[in-house]
SELOBA-713169 format. One record per residue (C-alpha): x, y, z. Coordinates in steps of 0.1 Angstrom, whole numbers. Each point is the difference from the previous one (the first is absolute). Layout:
% SELOBA-713169
> X,Y,Z .
...
//
This chain:
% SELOBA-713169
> -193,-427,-186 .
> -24,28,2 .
> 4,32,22 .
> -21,30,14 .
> 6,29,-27 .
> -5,29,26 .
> 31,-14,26 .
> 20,-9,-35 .
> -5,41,-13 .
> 6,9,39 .
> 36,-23,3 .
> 8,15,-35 .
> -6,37,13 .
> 14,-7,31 .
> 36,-13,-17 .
> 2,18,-25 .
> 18,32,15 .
> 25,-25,14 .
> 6,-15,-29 .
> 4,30,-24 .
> 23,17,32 .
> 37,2,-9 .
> 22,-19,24 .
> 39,-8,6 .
> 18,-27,15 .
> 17,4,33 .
> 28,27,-11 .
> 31,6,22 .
> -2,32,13 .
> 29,20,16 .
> -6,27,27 .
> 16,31,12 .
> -25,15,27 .
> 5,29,27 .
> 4,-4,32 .
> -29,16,22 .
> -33,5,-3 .
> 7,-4,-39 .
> 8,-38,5 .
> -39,-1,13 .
> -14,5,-35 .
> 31,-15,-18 .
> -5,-37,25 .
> -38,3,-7 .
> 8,-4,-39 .
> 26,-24,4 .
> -28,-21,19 .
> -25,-2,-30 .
> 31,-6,-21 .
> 9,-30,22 .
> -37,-9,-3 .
> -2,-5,-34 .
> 23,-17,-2 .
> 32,23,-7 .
> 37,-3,15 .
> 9,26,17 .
> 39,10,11 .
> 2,33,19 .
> 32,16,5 .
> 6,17,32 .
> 31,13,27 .
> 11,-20,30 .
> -10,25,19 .
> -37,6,-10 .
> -24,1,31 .
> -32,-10,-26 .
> 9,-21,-25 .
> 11,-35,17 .
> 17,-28,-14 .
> -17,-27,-24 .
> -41,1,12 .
> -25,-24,-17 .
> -5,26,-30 .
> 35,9,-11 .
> 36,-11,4 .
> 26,29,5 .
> 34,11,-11 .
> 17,16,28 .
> 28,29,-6 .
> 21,5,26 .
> 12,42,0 .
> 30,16,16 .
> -34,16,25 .
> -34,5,0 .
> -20,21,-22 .
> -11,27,22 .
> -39,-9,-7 .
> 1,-32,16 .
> 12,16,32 .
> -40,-2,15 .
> 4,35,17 .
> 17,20,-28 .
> -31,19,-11 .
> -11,5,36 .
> 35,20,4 .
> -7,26,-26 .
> -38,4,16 .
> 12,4,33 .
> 27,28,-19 .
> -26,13,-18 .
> -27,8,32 .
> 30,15,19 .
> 5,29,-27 .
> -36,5,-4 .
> -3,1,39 .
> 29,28,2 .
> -11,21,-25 .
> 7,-15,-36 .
> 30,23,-7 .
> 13,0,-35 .
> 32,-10,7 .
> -11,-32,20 .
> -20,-15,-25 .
> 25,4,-29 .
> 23,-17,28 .
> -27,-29,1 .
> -7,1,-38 .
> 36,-4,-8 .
> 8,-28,26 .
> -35,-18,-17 .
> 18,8,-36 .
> 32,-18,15 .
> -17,-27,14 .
> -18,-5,-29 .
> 32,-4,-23 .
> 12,-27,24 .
> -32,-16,-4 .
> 6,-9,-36 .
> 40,0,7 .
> -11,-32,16 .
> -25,-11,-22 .
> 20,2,-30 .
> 29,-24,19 .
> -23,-27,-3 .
> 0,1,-40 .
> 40,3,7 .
> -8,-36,19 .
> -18,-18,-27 .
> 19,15,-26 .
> 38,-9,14 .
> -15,-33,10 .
> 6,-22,-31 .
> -7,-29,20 .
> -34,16,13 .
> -8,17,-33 .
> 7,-38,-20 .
> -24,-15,22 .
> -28,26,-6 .
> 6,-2,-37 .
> -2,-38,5 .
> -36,4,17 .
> -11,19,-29 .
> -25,21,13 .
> -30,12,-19 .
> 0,34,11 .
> 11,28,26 .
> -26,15,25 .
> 15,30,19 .
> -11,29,22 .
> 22,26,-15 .
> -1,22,32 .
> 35,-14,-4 .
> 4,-14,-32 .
> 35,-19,-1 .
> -25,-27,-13 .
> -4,17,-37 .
> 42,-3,-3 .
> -2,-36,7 .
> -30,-5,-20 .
> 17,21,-30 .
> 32,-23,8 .
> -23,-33,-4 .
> -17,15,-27 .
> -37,-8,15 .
> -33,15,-4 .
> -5,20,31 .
> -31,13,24 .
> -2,28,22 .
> -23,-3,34 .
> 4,38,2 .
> -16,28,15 .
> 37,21,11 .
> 32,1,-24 .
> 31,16,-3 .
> -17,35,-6 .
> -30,-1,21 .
> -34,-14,-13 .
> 0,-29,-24 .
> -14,17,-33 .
> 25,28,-1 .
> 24,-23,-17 .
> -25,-15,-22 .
> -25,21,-6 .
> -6,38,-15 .
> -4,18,36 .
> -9,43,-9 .
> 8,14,35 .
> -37,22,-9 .
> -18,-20,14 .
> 22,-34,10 .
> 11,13,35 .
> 32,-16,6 .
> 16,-23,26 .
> 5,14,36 .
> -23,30,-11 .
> -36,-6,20 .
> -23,19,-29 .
> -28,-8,-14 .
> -6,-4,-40 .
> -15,35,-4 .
> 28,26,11 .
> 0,32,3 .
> 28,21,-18 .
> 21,0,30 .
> -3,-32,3 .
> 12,-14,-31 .
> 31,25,6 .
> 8,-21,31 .
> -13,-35,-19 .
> 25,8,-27 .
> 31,8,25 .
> -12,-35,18 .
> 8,-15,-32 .
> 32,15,-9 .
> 11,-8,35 .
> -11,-35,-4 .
> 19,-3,-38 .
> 31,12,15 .
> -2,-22,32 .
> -2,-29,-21 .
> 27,7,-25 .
> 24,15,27 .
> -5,-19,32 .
> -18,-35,-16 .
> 6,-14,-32 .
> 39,10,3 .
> 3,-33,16 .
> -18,-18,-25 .
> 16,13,-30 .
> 35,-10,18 .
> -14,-36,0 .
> -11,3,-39 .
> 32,16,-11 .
> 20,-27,16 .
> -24,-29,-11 .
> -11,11,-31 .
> 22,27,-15 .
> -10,36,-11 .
> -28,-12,-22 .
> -22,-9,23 .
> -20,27,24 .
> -14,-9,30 .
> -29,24,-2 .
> -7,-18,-32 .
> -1,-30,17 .
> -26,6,25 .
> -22,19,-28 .
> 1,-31,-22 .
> -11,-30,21 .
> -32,-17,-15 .
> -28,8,23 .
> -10,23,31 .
> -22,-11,31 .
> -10,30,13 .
> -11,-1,37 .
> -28,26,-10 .
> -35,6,-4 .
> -12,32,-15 .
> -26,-3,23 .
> 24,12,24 .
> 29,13,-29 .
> -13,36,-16 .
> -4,-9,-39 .
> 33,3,-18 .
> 14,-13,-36 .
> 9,-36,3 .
> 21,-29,-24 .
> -14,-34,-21 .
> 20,-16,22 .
> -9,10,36 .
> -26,-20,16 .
> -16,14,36 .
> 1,-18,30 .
> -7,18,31 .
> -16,-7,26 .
> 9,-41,-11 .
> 8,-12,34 .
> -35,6,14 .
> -22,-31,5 .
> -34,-4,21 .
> 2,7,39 .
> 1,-32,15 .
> -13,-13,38 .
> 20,24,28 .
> 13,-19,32 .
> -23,-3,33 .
> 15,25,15 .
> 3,27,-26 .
> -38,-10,-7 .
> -10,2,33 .
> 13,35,6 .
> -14,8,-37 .
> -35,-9,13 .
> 3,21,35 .
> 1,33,-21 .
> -35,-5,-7 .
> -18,25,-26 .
> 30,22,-1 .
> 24,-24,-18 .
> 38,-1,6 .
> 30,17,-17 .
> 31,-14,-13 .
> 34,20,2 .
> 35,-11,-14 .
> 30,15,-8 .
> 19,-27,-10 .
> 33,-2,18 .
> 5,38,-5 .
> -24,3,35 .
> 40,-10,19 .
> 6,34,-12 .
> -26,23,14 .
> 9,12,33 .
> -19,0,26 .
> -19,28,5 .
> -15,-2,-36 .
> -13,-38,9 .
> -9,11,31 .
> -24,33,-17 .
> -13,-27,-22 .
> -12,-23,29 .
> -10,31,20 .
> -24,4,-35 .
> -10,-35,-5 .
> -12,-2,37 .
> -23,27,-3 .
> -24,-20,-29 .
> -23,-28,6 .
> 10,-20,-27 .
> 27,-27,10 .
> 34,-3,-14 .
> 24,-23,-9 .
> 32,14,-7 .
> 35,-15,-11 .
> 24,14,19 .
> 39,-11,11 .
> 24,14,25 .
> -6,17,29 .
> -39,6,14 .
> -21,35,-6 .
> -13,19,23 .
> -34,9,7 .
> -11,-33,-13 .
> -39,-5,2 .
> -15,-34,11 .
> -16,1,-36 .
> 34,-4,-18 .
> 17,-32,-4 .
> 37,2,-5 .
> 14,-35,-21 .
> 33,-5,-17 .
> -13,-15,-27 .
> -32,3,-17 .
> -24,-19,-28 .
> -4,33,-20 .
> -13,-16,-31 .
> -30,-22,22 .
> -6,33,25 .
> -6,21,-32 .
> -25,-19,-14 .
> -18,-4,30 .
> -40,11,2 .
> 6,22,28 .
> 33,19,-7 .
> -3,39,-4 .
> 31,13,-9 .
> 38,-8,-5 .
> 27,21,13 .
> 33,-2,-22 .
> 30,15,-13 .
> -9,-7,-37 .
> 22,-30,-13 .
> -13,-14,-30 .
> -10,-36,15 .
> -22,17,25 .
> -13,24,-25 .
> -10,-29,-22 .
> -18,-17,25 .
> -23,28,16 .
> -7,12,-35 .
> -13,-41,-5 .
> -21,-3,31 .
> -7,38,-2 .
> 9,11,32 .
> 5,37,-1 .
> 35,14,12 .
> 18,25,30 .
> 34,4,-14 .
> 33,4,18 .
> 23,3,-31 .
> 38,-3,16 .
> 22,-4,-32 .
> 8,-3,-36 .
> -32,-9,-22 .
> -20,-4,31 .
> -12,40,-5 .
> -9,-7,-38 .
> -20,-31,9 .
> -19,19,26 .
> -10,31,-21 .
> -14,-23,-26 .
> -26,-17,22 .
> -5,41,15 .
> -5,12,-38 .
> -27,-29,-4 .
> -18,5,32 .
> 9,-31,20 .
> 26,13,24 .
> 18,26,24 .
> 30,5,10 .
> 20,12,29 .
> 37,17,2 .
> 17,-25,27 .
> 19,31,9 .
> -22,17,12 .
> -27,-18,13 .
> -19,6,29 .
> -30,-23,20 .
> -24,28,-8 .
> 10,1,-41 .
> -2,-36,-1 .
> -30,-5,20 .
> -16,27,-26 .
> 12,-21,-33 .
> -13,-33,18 .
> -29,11,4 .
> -9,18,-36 .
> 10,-32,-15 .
> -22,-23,21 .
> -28,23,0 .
> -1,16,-33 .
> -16,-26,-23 .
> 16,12,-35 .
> 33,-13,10 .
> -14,-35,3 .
> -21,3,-28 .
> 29,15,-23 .
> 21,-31,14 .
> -24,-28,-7 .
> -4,18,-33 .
> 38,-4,-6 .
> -5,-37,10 .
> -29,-8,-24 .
> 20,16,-27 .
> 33,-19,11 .
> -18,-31,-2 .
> -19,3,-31 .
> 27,-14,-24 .
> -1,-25,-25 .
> 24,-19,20 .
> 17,6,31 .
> 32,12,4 .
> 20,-28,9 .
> -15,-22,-28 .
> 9,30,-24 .
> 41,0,15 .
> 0,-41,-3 .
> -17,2,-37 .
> 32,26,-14 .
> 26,-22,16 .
> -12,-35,-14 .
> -5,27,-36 .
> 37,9,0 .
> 6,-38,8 .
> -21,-11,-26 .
> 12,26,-22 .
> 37,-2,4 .
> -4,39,9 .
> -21,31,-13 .
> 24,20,-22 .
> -34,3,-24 .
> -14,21,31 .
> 32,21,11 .
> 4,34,-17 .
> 35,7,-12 .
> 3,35,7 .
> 23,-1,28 .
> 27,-6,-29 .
> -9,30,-11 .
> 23,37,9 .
> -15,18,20 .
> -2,30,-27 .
> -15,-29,-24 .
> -24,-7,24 .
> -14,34,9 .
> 0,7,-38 .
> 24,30,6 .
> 18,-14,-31 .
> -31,4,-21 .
> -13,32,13 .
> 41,14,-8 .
> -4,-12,-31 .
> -38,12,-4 .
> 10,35,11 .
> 32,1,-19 .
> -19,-7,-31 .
> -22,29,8 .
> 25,27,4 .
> 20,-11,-36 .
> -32,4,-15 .
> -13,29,21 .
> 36,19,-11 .
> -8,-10,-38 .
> -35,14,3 .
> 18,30,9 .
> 31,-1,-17 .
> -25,-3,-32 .
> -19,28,10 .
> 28,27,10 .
> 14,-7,-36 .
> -33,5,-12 .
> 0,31,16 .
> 34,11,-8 .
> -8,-7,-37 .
> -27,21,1 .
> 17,31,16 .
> 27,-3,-29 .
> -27,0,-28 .
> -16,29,15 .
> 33,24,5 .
> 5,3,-36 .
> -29,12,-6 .
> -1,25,28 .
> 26,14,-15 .
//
């Protein structure tokens, strides 16, 4: 039977790249997300996963608020703990913000925020006290753990923000993945990768890449601080768990630096440049996706701001802990521009509220970014929300409150495509002033949608990128061929301090027989010449 030569090249071209494309059958995949805003990007992968066609079993507490029992895309194995791990508690961050304005509101004395610092430090170790009881679960389960060997899993996807999933994953002896942007010590890559404090600033410092001598004085005593946080107030718990499992031979720390491949929820379009591993792959900004259709009523109120657009602002949940009177400055602000706004906001009511400002408990952020007619997005600088202005390039009013939010901030500020405002102590009349630079000076839209075409110009997005590595380690049984092995290393090995000893010791014996040779050269000499002399 003849055919049509042209379609026949066309089909050929056309299958091809699905033919030649590796694939993997439907792997069992087992899953130890965090609860929070981290479960958002963690659910999104475990989606896809579902989608093509993987299993998916997520372990979570009894008492998480996020993570519910047995949905369409994963099945669950629920540990029951002795209480809750503070993080699931949904008000335990706005405590420590509503903590943290009070001191800055009477002064900021010394005293008071090493008080605050140390009852962070404290909750922090009960944090992972917590954590780590749910590898004591699985672990003293036999019944449990027989069953999960019995499923026999493919591989181990964690967030290590609390990583009791590498001891379980060392204890089954599978290849494991890490949906990471926060670990034990602060930002992902200083576990993995080589991080020089010259011009890497470090986590909980807000600093740009080019610092001035001052500044890498203070980057350098962030990153003690966060080196001895982690081995003092952290991993303690952790290496308790591996001593008891697995004996003195094993190190935790060890453990998390050898897992088989990184997803990094980053884009160096965002991240300043820094050195990087074979086996880190970048996914941020993976959870943003096309703006789709808003409700009637959102669009109607969309459409009534006419030529001057709308603004979105949303704090997340952290907006419970603003009092009052800052709300009530920033609706005194927001009533005196033309632009409309829509603003996510819980608890009790502002004052000063304009008829331009609509007040919702919930919003479509994603679908109100990407809309024609938005202006400008007012935020505290989590990561999702980051992500998504920098995709629909919507330039950003910042209202850092905590942790990385301050670091996420400064690097849309050092690019350009943002400005930011001290919650503290802001005013109607310094807000009104940064709303109204942003909206009206065009480089900080044209710096954002510059960020956005350079976000999107990949040679596959994000998400694609995350589900290719896991279906590789699948495939693959692991990546040991990608994973350095310096981390076995000492510490003096790895800094070459060994070598340079040796160099330099080297140097002297053979500086001291240069002149050891030479003074008896010279003391040879000076007999010689006395008998003559005389």
């Amino acid at each position: 039977m003849g055919g049509i030569p042209g379609v026949s090249l066309l089909f050929l071209a056309l299958s091809l790249p699905l033919l030649m494309s590796p694939s993997v059958e439907g792997g069992k995949i087992l899953v130890f997300p965090v609860d929070g805003s981290h479960w958002v990007n963690m659910n999104l992968l475990i989606q896809n996963l579902h989608a093509r066609g993987h299993e998916v079993t997520v372990v979570r507490t009894a008492s998480s608020w996020y993570l519910k029992e047995n949905q369409p895309h994963y099945s669950t194995i629920s540990i029951t703990l002795p209480e809750a791990i503070c993080i699931e508690e949904q008000d335990f961050f706005v405590t420590f913000l509503v903590k943290m304005l009070a001191i800055k509101k009477a002064g900021g004395s010394p005293i008071a925020f090493m008080e605050f610092y140390w009852e962070m430090l404290t909750s922090l170790s009960k944090i992972h006290q917590q954590a780590s009881l749910v590898g004591v679960e699985i672990l003293e389960n036999k019944t449990l753990l027989q069953s999960i060997r019995d499923t026999q899993f493919d591989i181990v996807l964690t967030d290590p923000g609390l990583p009791v999933g590498v001891i379980v994953a060392h204890e089954l002896k599978l290849p494991t993945v890490f949906n990471v942007r926060w670990i034990t010590s602060g930002e992902g890559h200083s576990v993995v990768a080589p991080s020089p404090t010259s011009y890497v600033p470090a986590s909980g410092y807000a600093a740009s890449d080019k610092m001035s001598f001052v500044e890498r004085v203070q980057n350098m005593l962030f990153f003690v601080l966060n080196m001895c946080i982690d081995k003092y107030i952290v991993c303690p718990h952790y290496d308790k768990l591996v001593d008891r499992y697995f004996g003195p031979d094993v190190n935790f720390y060890h453990l998390l630096q050898g897992v088989d491949m990184w997803l990094i929820r980053v884009d160096f379009v965002f991240e300043f440049p820094r050195p990087t591993m074979p086996n880190i792959a970048y996914i941020g900004g993976f959870q943003c996706k096309p703006s789709e259709a808003l409700s009637d009523e959102l669009e109607e109120f969309v459409q009534s701001s006419g030529e001057h657009g709308f603004i979105v602002m949303s704090l997340g949940t952290l907006v419970k802990g603003l009092p009052l009177e800052i709300t009530s400055e920033i609706a005194a602000a927001f009533a005196q521009i033309p632009q409309k706004v829509i603003w996510r906001h819980l608890g009790e009511p502002p004052n000063n509220l304009g008829n331009n400002t609509l007040l919702v408990k919930w919003l479509p952020q994603n679908d109100l970014l990407g809309h024609p007619k938005v202006r400008a997005f007012v935020a505290h600088g989590g990561t999702n929300g980051i992500y998504e202005a920098i995709f629909h390039g919507v330039p950003v009013v910042g209202i850092p409150l905590l942790f990385d939010q301050f670091e996420n901030v400064l690097r849309l500020e050092a690019r350009g495509a943002a400005k930011s405002v001290d919650a503290s102590t802001l005013t109607s009349q310094s807000f009104l002033e940064v709303i109204q630079e942003v909206l009206h000076n065009p480089s900080y839209s044209y710096n954002m949608k510059r960020l956005s075409s350079l976000h999107r110009d990949t040679p596959m997005p994000p998400l694609d990128t995350a589900i290719y590595w896991i279906e590789y380690v699948i495939r693959n049984k692991g990546a040991s061929h990608l994973r350095t092995e310096s981390y076995k290393m000492p510490w003096y090995a790895y800094y070459s301090l060994d070598v340079m000893g040796f160099l330099v010791a080297i140097l002297l014996i053979l500086t001291a027989v240069v002149v050891g040779t030479i003074r008896c050269l010279c003391l040879r000499l000076c007999r010689r010449r006395k008998p003559k002399q005389e």
